[in-house]
C-alpha positions in Angstrom: 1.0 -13.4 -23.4 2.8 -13.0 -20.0 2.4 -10.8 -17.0 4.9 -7.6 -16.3 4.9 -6.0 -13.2 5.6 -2.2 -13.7 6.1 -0.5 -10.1 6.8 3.3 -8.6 7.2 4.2 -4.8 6.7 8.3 -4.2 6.7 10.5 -1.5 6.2 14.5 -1.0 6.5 16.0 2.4 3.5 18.2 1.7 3.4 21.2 4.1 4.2 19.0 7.4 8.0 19.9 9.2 8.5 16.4 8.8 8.2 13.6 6.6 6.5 10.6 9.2 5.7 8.5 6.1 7.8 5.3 5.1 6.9 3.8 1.9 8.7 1.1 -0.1 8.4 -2.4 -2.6 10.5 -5.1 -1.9 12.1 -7.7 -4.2 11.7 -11.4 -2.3 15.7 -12.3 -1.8 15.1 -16.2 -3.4 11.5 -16.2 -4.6 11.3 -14.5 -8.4 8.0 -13.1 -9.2 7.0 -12.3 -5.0 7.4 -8.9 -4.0 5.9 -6.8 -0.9 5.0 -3.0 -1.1 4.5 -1.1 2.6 3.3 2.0 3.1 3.4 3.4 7.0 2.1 6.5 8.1 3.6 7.6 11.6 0.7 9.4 13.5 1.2 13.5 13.0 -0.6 14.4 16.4 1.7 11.9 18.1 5.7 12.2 18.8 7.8 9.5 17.4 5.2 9.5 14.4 8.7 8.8 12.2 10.0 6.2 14.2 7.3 4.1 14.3 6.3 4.4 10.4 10.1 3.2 10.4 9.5 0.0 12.5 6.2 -0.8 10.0 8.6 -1.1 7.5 11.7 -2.6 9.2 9.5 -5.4 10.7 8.0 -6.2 7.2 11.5 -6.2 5.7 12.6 -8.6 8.3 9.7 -11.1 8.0 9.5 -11.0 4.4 13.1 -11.7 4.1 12.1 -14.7 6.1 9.1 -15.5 4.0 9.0 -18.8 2.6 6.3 -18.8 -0.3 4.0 -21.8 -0.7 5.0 -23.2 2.7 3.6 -20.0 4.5 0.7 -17.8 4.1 0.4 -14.4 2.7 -2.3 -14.0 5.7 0.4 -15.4 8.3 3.2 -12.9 7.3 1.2 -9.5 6.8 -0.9 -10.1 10.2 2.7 -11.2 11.7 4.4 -8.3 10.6 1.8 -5.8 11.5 1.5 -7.3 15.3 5.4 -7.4 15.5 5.3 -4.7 14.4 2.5 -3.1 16.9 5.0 -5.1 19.8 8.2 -2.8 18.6 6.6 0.5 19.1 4.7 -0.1 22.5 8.2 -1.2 23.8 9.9 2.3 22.4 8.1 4.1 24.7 10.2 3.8 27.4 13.3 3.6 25.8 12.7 6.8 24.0 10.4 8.4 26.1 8.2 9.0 23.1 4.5 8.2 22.3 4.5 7.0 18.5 1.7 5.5 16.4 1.9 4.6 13.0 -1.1 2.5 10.0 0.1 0.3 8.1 -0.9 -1.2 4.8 1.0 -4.2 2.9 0.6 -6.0 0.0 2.0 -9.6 -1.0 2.1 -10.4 -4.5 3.2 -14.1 -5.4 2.6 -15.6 -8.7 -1.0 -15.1 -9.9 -1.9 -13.8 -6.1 -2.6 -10.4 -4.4 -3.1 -10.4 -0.7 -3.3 -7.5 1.8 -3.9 -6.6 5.4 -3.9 -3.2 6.6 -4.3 -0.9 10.0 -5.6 2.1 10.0 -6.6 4.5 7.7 -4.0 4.3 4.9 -5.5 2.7 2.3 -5.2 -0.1 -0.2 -6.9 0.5 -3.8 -7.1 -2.3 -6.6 -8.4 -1.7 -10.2 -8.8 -3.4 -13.1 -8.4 -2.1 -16.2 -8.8 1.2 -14.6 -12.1 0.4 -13.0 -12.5 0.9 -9.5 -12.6 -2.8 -7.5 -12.4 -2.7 -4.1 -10.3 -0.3 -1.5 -9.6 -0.7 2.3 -12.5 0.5 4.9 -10.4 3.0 7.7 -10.4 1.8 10.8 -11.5 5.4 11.6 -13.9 7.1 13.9 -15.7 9.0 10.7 -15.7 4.9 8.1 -17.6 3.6 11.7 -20.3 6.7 11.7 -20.7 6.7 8.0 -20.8 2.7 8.1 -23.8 3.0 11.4 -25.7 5.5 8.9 -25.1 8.3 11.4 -23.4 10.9 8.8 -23.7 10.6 5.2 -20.7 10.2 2.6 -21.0 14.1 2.0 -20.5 14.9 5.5 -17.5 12.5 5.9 -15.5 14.3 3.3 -15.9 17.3 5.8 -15.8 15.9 9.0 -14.2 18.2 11.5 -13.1 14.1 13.3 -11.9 12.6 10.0 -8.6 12.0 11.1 -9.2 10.5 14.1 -8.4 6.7 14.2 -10.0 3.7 16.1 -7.1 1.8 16.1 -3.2 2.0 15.1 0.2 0.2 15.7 1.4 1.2 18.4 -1.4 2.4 20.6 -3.1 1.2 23.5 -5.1 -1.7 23.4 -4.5 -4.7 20.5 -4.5 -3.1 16.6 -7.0 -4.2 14.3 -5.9 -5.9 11.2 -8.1 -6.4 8.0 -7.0 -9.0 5.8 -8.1 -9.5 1.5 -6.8 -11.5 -1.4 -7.7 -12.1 -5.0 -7.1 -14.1 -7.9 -4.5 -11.8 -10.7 -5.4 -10.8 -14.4 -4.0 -8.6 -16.9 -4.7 -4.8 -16.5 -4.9 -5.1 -12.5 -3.4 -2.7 -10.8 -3.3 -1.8 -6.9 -2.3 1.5 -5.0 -1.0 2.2 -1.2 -1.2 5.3 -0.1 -1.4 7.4 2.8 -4.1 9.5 3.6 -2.5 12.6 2.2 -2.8 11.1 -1.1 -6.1 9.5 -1.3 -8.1 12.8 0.7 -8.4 14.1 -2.7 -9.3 11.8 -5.1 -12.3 10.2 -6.1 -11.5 6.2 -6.7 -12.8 6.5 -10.3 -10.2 9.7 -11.3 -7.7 7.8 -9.1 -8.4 4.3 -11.2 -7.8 6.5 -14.5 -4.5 7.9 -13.7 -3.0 4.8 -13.1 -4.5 2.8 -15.9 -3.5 5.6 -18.5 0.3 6.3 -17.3 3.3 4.5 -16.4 3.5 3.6 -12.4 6.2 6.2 -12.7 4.0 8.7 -14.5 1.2 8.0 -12.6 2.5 8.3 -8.9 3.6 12.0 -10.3 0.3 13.0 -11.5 -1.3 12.2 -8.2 1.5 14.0 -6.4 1.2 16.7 -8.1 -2.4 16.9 -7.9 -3.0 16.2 -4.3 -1.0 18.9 -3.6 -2.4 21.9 -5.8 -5.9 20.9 -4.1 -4.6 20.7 -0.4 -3.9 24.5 -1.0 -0.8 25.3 1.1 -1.7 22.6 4.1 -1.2 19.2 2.9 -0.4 16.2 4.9 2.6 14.0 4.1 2.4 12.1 0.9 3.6 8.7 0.5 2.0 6.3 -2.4 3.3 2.7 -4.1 1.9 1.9 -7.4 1.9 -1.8 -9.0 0.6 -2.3 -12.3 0.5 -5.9 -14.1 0.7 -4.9 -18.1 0.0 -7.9 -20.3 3.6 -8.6 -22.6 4.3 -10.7 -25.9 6.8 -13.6 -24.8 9.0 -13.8 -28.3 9.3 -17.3 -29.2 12.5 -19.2 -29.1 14.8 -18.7 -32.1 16.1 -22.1 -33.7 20.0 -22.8 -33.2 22.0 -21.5 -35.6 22.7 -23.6 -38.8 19.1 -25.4 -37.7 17.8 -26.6 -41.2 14.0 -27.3 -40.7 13.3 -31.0 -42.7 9.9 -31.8 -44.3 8.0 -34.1 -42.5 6.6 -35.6 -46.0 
């Protein structure tokens, strides 16, 4: 049995003027079987939010297509690309007169290898077999109270402060990157996703979705569901979905006019 990769980028503009999300998965240009999926979230309170989401993603794009797998690190191009990144949009202030902020989250798959950094609060989930694994912590002001045991996970569902980062590309002092990797197996299956996606799931029913639907299927369903619960003031929605799905390899056929012999 061998490994399929069954992927689906989707975005909604939700209720915002704007859409300040970029969202993408890229194909490596020379390296089969190594993509990278980005999701950026420009900061709504902040103008510019769209530009810098757009540098996220251009500066990944650039590095990646720069990439050279097995002689680099996943670590050295996603904590790379995220400070470059970080660099680009400090230095647009004064050309544009703007004060943009983006998060960022990236993933690097390479042949039996996930690895992911993120900044911010958009948020990287991986399953398996539809079972919750392991998501990203928000760099957030409500993930450090709930984390310090100062608020409870109830009350950081309803925090009047939730959105309110700690650190970002972009902003003032140096951006915090958080950086994970793990082995691949069949039925593993990771989504990005900005935080007008995940707000209104719980990881099991997200976990679920994905495992029983196409990526395709399964980025619509959430869509769709996210916004009938944000009631008429949703935030942008951006989400990538990967999915590995275990395939039968057919075996070689003989040449034709092949005569097996006995071996007697």
């Amino acid at each position: 049995m061998a490994l399929a990769v069954d992927a689906c980028v989707a975005q909604h503009q939700g209720d915002r003027r704007e859409q300040q999300d970029r969202v993408a998965i890229l194909p490596h240009p020379r390296k089969k079987g190594v993509a990278l999926a980005v999701v950026a979230d420009g900061m709504g309170g902040h103008t510019g939010g769209a530009l810098a989401a757009e540098q996220v993603l251009h500066t990944a794009k650039t590095n990646f297509e720069h990439f050279a797998p097995g002689d680099e690190s996943g670590r050295w191009l996603l904590e790379n690309s995220m400070r470059e990144a970080h660099t680009m949009i400090k230095a647009s202030r004064f050309m544009n007169e703007m004060d943009p902020h983006s998060t960022g989250v990236m993933l690097l798959l390479q042949p039996g290898l996930a690895s992911w950094g993120h900044c911010g609060d958009s948020r990287l989930y991986h399953f398996r077999n539809g079972t919750p694994v392991t998501h990203t912590v928000d760099h957030s002001l409500v993930e450090h109270l709930l984390a310090s045991g100062k608020i409870t996970a109830a009350q950081a569902a309803v925090h009047p402060h939730r959105n309110v980062l700690l650190t970002s590309l972009g902003g003032q002092d140096e951006p915090r990157f958080d950086f994970a990797e793990t082995r691949l197996a069949a039925g593993d299956s990771f989504v990005l996703c900005s935080d007008g996606v995940w707000a209104y799931f719980e990881d099991a029913e997200m976990g679920a979705i994905v495992a029983g639907n196409s990526a395709r299927l399964a980025c619509q369903k959430l869509i769709e569901l996210a916004r009938a619960r944000a009631g008429g003031s949703g935030d942008n929605l951006s989400l990538a979905i990967v999915r590995l799905v275990e395939i039968e390899v057919p075996k070689p056929k003989p040449p034709a006019g092949f005569v097996p012999r006995s071996t007697r």
